[in-house]
C-alpha positions as CSV (number, residue, x, y, z in Angstrom):
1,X,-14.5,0.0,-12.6
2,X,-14.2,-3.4,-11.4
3,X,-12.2,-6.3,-12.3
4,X,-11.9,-9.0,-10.1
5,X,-10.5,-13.2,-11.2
6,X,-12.0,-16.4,-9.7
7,X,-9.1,-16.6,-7.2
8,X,-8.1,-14.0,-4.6
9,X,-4.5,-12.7,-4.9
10,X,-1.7,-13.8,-1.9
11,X,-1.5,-9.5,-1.7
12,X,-3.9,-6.6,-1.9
13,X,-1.7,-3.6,-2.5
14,X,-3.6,-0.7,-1.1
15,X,-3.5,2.6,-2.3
16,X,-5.4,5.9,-1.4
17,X,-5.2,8.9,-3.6
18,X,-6.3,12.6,-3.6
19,X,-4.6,14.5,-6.1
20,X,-1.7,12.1,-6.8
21,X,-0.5,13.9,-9.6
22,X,2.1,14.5,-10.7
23,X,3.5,11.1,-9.1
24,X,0.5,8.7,-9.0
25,X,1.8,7.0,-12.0
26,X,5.4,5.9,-11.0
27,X,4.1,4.8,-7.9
28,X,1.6,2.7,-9.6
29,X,3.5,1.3,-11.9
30,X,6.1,0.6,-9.1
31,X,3.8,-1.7,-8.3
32,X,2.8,-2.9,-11.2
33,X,6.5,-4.0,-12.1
34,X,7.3,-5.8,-8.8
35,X,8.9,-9.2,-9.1
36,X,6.1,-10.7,-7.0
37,X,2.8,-10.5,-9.2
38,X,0.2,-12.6,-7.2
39,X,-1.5,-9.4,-6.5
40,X,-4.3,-7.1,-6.9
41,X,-3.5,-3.0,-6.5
42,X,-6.3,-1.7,-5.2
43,X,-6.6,2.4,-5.8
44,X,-9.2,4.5,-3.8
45,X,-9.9,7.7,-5.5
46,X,-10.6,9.9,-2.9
47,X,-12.9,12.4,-4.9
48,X,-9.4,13.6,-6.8
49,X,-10.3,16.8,-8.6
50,X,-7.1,16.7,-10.8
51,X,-6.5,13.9,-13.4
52,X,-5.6,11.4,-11.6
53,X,-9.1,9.3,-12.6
54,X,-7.7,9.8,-16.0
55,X,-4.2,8.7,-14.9
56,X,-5.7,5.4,-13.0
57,X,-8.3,4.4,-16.1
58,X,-5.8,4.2,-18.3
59,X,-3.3,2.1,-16.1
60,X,-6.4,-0.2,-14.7
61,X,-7.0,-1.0,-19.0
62,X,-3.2,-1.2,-18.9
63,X,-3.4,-4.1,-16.0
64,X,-6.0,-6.1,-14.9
65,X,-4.7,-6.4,-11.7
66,X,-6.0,-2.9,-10.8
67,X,-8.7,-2.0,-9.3
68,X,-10.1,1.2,-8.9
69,X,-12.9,2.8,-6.0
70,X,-13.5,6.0,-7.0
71,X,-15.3,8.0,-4.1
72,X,-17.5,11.0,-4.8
73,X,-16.8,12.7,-1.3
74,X,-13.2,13.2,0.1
75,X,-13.2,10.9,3.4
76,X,-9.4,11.9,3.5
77,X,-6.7,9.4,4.1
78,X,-8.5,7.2,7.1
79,X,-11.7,7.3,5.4
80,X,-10.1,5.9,2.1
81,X,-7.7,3.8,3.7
82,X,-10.9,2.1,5.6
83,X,-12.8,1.5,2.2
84,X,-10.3,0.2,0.7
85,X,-9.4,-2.7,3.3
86,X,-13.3,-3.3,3.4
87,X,-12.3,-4.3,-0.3
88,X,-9.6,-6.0,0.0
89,X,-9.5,-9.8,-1.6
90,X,-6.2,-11.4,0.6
91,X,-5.4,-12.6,3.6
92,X,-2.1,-9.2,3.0
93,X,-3.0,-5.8,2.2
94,X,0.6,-3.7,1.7
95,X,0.1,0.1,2.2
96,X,1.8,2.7,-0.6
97,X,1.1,6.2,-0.9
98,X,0.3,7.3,-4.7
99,X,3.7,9.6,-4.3
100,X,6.3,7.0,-3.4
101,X,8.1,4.2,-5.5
102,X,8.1,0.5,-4.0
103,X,11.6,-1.2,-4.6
104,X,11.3,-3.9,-7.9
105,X,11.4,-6.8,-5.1
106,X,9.5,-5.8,-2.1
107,X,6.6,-7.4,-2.2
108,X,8.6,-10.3,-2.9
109,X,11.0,-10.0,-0.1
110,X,7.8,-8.7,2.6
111,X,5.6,-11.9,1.6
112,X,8.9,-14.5,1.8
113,X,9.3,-12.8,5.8
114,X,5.6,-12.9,6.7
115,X,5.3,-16.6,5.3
116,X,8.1,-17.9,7.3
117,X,6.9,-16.0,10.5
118,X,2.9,-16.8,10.5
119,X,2.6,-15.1,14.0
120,X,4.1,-11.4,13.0
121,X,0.6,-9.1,12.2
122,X,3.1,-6.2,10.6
123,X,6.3,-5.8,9.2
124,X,7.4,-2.8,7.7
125,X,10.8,-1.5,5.4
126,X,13.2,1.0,5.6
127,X,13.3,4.0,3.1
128,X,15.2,6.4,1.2
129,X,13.9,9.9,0.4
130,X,14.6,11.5,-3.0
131,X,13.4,14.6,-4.5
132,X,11.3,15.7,-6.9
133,X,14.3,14.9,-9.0
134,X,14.2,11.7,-8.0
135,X,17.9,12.1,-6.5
136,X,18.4,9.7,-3.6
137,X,19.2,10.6,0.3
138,X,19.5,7.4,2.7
139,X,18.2,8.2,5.7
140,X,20.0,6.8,8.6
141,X,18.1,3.7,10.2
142,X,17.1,4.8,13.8
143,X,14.7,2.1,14.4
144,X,15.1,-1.0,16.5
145,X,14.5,-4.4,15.3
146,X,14.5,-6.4,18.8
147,X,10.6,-7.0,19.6
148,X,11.0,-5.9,23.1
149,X,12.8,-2.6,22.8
150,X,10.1,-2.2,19.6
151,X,7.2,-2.7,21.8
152,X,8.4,0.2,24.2
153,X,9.1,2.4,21.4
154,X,5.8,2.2,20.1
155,X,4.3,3.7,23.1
156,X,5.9,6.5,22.0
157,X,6.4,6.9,18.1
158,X,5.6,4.9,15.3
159,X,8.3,2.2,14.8
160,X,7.2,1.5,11.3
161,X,6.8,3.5,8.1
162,X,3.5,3.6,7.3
163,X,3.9,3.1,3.3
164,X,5.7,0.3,4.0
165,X,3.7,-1.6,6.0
166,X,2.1,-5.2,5.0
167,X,-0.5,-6.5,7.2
168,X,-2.4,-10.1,7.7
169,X,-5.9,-8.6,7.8
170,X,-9.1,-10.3,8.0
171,X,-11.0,-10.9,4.3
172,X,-14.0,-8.8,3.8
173,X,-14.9,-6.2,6.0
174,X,-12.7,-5.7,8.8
175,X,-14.2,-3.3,11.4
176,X,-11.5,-4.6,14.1
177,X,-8.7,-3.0,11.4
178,X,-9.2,0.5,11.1
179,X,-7.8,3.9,10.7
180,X,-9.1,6.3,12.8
């Protein structure tokens, strides 16, 4: 299913999914309900064998904002994640995984930062972890925010969480941005 309007959104919210359930649609509508709402949420069904198609037709007749890929072969997380930025409508594409919950005003608060600093590529947030009872746990903040000492730690870990990330990426297909 497709659904696409004349103008592209300021933010493609990517998600890939295999199997989301039983969280797929809290993380969607996470998304759904953010206080920015210039966006398209673009889901890749990666060949889910559960019913998470089910879940994600009813929320893309829910929304038009959604947009659904559904993939007939598993490419696994890469493979999906690559599909879906050679989808992807604007100039930043924010990663979520279909089991995590995006606070009300991050997209708000990531597009704000990347506007008023053109050069950064990627920014990422912090996170809290909860259980399956959806009972918080901070996590202490380990990483570094100077761009020096972040550039040295990134030889060496990832300085950013992933499902957090938003990214200036090239429109249509991008084969310099890719997961590998």
């Amino acid at each position: 299913m497709t659904k696409m309007t004349q103008q592209p959104p300021a933010i493609t919210v990517l998600i890939a999914v295999h199997n989301g359930l039983p969280y797929l649609e809290s993380a969607v509508r996470s998304i759904m309900e953010q206080t920015f709402e210039d966006i398209e949420i673009l889901i890749v069904d990666d060949a889910s064998s559960d019913d998470s198609p089910a879940v994600l037709a009813r929320l893309a007749d829910e929304d038009q904002r959604i947009r659904v890929i559904t993939l007939e072969t598993n490419l696994r997380l890469p493979g999906a994640l690559n599909r879906g930025l050679d989808e992807a409508r604007a100039p930043l594409v924010a990663r979520m995984d279909a089991d995590d919950l995006g606070h009300p005003r991050r997209l708000e608060i990531q597009k704000a930062y990347m506007d008023a600093h053109p050069k950064v590529v990627v920014s990422g947030t912090s996170i809290d972890k909860m259980n399956d009872k959806t009972q918080m746990f901070p996590l202490p903040d380990t990483r570094v925010s100077d761009p020096v000492q972040n550039r040295f730690v990134a030889l060496f870990a990832m300085p950013l969480v992933h499902p957090t990330f938003i990214l200036r990426a090239p429109l249509g297909p991008a084969p310099g941005l890719r997961y590998d």
